[in-house]
Backbone bond lengths (Angstrom), bond angles and torsions (degrees), N, CA, C in turn:
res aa  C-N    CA-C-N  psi(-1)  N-CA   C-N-CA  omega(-1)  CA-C   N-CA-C  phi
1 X - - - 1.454 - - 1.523 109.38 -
2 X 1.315 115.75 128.06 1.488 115.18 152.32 0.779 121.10 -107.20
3 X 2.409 100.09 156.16 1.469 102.73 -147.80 1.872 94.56 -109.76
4 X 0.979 118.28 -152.24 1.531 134.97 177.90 1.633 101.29 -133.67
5 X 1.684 82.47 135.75 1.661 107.04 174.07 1.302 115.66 -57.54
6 X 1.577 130.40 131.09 1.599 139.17 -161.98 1.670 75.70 -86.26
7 X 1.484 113.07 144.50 1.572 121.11 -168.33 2.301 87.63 -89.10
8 X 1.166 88.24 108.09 1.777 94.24 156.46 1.047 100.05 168.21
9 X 1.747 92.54 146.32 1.398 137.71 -156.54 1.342 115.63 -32.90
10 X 1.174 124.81 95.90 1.512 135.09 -178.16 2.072 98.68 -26.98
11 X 0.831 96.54 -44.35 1.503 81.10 177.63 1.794 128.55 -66.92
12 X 1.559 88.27 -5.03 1.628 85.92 162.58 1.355 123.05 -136.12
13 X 1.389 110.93 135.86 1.555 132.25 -163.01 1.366 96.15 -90.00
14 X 1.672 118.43 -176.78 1.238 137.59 -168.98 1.684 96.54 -151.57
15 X 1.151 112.23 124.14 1.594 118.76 -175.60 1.667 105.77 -100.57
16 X 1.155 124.26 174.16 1.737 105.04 -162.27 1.360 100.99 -86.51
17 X 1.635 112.78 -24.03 1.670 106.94 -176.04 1.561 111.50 -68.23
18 X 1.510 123.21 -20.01 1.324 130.60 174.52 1.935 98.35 -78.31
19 X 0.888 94.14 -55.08 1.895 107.04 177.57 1.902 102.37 -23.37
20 X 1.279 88.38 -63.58 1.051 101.33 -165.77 1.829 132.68 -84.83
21 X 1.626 95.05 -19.70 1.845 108.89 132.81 1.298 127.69 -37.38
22 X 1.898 101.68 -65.20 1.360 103.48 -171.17 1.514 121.20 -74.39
23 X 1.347 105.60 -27.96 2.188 111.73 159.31 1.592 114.75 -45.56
24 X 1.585 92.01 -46.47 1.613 79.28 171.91 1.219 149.66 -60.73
25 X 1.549 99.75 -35.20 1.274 142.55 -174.57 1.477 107.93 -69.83
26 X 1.584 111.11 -33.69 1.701 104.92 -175.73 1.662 89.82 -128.22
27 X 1.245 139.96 81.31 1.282 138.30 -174.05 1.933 105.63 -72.17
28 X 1.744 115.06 -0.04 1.100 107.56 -177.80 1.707 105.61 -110.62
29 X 1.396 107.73 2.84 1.660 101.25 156.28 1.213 127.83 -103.46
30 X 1.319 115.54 155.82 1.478 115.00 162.14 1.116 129.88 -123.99
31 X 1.831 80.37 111.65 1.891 106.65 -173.19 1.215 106.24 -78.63
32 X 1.546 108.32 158.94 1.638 136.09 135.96 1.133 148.71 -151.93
33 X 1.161 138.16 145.75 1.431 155.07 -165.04 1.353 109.49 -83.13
34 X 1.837 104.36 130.59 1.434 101.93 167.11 1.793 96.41 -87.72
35 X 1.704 90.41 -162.66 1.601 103.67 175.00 1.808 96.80 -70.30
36 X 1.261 103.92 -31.96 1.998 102.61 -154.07 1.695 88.45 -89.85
37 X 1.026 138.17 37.09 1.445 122.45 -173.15 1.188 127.74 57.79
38 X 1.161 130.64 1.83 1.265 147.24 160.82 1.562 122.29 -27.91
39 X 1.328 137.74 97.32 1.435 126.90 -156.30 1.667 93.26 -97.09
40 X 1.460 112.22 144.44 1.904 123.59 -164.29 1.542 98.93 -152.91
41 X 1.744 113.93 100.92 1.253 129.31 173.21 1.833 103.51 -89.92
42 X 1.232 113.78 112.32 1.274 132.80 158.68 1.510 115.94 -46.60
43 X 1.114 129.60 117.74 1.544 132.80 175.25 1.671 105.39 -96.70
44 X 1.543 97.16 129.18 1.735 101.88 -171.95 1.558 105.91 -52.22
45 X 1.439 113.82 151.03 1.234 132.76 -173.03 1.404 107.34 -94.16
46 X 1.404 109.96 147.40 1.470 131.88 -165.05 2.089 103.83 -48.45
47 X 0.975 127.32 -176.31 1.265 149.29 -167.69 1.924 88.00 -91.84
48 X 1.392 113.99 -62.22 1.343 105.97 -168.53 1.323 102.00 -80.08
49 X 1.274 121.12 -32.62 1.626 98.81 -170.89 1.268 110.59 -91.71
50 X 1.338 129.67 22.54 1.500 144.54 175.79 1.683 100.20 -83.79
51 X 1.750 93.36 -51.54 1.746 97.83 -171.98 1.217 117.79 -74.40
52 X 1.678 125.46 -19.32 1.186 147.39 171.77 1.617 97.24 -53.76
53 X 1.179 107.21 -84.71 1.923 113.12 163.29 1.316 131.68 -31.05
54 X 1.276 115.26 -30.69 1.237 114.63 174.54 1.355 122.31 -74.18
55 X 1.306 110.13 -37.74 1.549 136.00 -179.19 1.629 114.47 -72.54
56 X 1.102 101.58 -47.12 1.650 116.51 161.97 1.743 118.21 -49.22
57 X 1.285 103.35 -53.60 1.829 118.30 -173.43 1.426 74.32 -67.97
58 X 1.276 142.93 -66.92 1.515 132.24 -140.42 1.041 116.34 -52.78
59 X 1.988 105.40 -54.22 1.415 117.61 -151.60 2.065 88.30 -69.32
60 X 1.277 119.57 -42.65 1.308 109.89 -156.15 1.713 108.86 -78.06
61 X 1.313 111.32 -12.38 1.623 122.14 -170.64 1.688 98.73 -95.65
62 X 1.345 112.35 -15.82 1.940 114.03 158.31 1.433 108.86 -84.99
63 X 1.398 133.51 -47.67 0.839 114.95 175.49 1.654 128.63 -74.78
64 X 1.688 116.59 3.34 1.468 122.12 -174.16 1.821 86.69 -91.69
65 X 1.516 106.88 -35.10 1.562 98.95 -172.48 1.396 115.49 -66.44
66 X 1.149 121.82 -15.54 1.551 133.45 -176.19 1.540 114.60 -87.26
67 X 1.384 108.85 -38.33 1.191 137.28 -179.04 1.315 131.55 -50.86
68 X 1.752 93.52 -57.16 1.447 110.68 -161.67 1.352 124.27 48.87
69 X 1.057 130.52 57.24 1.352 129.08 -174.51 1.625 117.55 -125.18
70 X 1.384 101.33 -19.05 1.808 102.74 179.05 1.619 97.01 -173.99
71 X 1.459 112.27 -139.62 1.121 128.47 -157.90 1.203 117.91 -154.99
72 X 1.595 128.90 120.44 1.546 123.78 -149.34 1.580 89.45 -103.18
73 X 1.735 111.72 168.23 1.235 112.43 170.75 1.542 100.43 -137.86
74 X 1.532 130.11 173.74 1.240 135.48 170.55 1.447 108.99 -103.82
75 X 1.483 109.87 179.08 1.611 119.81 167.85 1.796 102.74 -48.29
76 X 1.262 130.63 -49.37 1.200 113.53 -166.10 1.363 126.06 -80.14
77 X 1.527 107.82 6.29 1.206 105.67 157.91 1.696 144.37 -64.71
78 X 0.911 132.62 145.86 1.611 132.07 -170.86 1.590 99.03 -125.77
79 X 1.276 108.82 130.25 1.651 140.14 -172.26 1.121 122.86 -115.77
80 X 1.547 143.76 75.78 1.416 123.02 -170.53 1.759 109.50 -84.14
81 X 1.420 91.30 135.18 1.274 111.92 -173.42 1.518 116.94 -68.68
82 X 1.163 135.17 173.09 1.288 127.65 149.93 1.383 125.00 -59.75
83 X 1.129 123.43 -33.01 1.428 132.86 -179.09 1.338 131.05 -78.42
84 X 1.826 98.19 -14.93 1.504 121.37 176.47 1.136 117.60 112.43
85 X 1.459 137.58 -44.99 1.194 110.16 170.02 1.079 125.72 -77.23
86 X 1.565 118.96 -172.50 1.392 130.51 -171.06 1.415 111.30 -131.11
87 X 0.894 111.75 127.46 1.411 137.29 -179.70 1.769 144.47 -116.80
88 X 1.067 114.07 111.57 1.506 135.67 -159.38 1.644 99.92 -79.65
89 X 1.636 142.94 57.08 1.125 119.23 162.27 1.652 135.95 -37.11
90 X 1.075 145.98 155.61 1.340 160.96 -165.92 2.053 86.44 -65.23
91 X 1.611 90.53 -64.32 1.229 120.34 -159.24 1.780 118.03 -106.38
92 X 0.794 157.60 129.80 1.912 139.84 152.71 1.348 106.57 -141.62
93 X 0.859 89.98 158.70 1.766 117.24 -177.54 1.411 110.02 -146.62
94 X 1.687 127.80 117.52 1.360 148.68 -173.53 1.833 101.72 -108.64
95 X 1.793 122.60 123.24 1.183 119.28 -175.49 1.803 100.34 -82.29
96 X 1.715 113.44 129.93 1.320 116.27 -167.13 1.509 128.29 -44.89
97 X 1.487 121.31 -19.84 1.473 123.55 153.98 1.268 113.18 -55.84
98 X 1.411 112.17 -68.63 1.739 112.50 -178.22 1.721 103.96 -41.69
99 X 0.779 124.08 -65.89 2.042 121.92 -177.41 1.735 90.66 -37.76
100 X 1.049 91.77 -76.27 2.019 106.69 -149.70 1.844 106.62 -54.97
101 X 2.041 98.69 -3.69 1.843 90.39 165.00 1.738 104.30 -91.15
102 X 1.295 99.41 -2.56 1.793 90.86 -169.99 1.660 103.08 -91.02
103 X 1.518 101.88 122.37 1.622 107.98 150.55 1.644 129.90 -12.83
104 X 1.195 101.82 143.24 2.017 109.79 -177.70 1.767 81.11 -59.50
105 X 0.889 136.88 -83.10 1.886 174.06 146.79 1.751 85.50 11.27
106 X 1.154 127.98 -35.11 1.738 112.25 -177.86 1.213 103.62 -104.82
107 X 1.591 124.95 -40.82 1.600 116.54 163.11 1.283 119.87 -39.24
108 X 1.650 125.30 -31.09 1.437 110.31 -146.28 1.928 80.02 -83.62
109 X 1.484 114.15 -63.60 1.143 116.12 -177.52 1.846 117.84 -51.89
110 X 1.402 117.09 -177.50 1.406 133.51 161.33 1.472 111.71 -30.51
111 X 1.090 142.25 60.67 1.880 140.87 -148.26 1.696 89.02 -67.43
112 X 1.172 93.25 143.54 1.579 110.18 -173.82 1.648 110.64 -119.34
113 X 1.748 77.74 75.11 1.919 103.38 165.65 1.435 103.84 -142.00
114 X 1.228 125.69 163.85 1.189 123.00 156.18 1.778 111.20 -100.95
115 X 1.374 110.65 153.57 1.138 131.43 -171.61 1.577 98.54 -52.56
116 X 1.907 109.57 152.37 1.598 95.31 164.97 1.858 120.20 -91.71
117 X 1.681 100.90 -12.46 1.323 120.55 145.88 1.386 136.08 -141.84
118 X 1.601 130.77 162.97 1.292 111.80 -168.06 1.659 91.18 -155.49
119 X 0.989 106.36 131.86 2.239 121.70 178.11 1.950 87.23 -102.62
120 X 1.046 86.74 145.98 1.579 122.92 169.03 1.339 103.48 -132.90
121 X 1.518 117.82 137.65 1.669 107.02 -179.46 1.635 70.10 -141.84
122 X 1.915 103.74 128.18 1.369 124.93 177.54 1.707 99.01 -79.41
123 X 1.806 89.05 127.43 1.496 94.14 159.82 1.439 127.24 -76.49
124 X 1.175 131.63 -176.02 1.319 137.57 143.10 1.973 122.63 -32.25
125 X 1.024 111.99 -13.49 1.595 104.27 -159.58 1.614 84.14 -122.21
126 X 1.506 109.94 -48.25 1.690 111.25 -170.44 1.824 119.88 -27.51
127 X 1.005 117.73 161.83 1.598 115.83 -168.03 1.736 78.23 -140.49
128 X 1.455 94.48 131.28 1.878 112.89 -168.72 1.020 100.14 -58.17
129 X 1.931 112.79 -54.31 1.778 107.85 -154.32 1.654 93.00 -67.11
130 X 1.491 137.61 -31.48 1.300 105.52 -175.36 1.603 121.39 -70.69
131 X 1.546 102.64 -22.17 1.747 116.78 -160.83 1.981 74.53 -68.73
132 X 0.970 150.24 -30.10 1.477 147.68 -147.29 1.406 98.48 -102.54
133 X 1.425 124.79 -41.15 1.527 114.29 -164.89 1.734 94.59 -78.05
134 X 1.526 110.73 -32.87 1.531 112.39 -170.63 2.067 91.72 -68.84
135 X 0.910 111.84 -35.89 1.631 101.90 -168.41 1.869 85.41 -67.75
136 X 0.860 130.42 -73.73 1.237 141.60 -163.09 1.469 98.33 -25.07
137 X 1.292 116.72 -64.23 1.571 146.86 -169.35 1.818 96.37 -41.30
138 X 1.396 101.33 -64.24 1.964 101.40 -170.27 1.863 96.46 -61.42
139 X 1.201 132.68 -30.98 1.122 131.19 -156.53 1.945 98.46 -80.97
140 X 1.423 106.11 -37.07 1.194 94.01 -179.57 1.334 123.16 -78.97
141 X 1.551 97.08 -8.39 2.191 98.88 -177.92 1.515 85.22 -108.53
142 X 0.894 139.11 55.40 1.627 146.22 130.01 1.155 110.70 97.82
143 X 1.871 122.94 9.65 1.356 94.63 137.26 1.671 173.81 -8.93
144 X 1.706 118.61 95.32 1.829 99.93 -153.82 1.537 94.65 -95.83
145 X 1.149 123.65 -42.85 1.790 95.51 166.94 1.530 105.99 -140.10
146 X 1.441 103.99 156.64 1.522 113.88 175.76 1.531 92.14 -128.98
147 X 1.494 102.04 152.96 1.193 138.67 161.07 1.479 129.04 -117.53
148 X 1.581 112.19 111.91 1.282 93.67 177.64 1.600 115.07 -140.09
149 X 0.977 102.77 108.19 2.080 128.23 -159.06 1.892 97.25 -67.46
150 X 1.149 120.82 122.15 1.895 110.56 163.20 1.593 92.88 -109.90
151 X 1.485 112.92 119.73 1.461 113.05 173.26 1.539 97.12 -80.07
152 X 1.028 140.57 -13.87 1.675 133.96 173.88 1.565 110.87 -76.43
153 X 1.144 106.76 -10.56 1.510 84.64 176.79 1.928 105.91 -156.79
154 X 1.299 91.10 23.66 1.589 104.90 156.99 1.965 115.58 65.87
155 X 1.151 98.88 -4.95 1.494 123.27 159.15 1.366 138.10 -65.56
156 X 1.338 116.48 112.21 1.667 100.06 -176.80 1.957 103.05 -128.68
157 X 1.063 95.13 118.51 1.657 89.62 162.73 1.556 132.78 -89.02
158 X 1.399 118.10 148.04 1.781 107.06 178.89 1.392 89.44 -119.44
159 X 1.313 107.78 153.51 1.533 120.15 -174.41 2.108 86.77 -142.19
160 X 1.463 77.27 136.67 1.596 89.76 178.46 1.514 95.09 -139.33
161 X 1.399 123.35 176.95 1.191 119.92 -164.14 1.820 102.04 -94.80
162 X 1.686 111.09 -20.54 1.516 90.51 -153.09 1.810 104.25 -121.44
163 X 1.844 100.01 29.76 1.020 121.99 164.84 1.606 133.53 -148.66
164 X 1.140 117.48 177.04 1.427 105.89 171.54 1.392 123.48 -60.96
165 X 1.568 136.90 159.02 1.078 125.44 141.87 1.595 159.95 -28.15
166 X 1.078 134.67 85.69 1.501 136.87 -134.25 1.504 99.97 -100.58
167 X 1.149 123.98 115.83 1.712 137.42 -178.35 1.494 90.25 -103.63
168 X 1.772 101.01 136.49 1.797 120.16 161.72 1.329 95.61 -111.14
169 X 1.115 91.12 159.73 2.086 89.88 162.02 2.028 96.93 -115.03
170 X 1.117 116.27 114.68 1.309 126.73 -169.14 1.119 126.45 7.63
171 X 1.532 102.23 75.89 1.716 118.31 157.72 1.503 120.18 -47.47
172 X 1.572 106.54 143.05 1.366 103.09 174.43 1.325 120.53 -83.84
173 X 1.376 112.16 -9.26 1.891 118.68 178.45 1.601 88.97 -146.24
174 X 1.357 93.99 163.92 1.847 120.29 163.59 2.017 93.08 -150.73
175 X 1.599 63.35 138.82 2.193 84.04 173.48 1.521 87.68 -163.55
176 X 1.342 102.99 166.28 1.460 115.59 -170.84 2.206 80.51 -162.68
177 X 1.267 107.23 106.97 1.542 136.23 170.58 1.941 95.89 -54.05
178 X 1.481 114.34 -62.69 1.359 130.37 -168.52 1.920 109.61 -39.50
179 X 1.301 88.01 -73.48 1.596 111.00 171.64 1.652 141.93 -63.12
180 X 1.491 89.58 -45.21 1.416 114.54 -176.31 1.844 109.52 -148.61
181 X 1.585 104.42 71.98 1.421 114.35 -175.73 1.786 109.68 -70.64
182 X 0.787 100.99 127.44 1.712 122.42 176.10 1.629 109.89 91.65
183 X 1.390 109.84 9.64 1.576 111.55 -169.96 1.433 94.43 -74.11
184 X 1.593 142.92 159.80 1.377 140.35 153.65 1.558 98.53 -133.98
185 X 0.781 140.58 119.07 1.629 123.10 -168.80 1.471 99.28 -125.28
186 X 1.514 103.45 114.43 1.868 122.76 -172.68 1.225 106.17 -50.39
187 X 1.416 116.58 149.59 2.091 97.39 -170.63 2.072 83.03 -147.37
188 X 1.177 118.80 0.28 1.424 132.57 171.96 1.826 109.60 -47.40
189 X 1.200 104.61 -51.04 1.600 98.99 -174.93 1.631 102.59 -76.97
190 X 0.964 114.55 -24.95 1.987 99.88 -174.75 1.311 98.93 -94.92
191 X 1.473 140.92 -24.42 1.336 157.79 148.54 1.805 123.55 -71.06
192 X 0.961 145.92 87.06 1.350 134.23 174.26 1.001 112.82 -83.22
193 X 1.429 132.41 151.35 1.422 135.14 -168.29 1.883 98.14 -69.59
194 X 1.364 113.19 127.05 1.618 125.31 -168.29 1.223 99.47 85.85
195 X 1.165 144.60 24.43 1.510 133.19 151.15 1.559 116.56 -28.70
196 X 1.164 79.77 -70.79 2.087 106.38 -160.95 1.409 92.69 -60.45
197 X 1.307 128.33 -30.01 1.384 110.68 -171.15 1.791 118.36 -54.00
198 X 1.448 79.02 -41.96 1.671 112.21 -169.38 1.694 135.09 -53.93
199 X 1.574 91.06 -34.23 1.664 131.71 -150.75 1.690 98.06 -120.99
């Protein structure tokens, strides 16, 4: 999901130790940080694309429990990047070495890794080229795959780091063996069979 810029004065930034004041301070929004200090309040997501998300975190947080391979996160998680901002994926997944080098003391806060994958599922309001610069964004602070599903227009792109961008026109599954072996992740309910015809 992308969020919208909190309206103040381009001449003043937000540094993450303030970032992370003001998260505290409103525990019922969901903030984020660009690289430039840029402050970005998330507007709650629709009824369907809530259940869309929910189902998504599920299917991949059963298959991490089966797995054992890392550690899943939700939309309300916050990620500081290498580059500085912080970022709220839909979806993330951390491989269990990468977690178990980070400090008790960086888990509790914004942990400053990027995900080894992260799903974005575009709402209704989202605007692509940003849902794309933000996919772009995890891929360049060392992102290994992103997923990012538009149920409006039946399109999903994967962005990996050591290739181009790969567009489906509404697949009924995505798995990637490399990254996330035994994952199959059902893509039928945000897709119905004749989607693409339609869209």
């Amino acid at each position: 999901m992308v969020g919208v810029l909190v309206k103040v004065p381009s001449s003043i930034t937000v540094t993450p130790e303030q970032f992370e004041q003001l998260a505290v301070a409103n525990p019922d929004l969901r903030l984020e940080l660009t690289a430039e200090g840029q402050l970005i309040a998330m507007p709650p997501t629709g009824t369907e694309s809530g259940g869309y998300n929910a189902e998504l975190t599920a299917d991949v947080a059963i298959w991490n429990r089966r797995a054992r391979l890392g550690k899943v996160f939700d939309s309300s998680t916050g990620f500081t990047l290498p580059n500085g901002a912080i970022r709220s994926p839909d979806v993330a997944w951390i491989e269990q070495s990468r977690w178990d080098a980070l400090t008790l003391q960086q888990r509790k806060g914004f942990a400053p890794i990027c995900p080894d994958f992260v799903l974005e599922l575009a709402s209704e309001t989202d605007d692509i080229g940003e849902l794309r610069d933000e996919m772009q964004e995890y891929i360049d602070n060392g992102c290994r795959l992103g997923w990012s599903i538009d149920p409006r227009t039946g399109w999903v792109e994967i962005y990996r780091g050591d290739r181009p961008v790969e567009r489906l026109k509404s697949p009924q599954t995505l798995s990637d063996e490399a990254i996330l072996p035994g994952l199959t992740l059902d893509l039928k309910a945000i897709f119905p069979k004749g989607f693409g015809r339609s869209h």
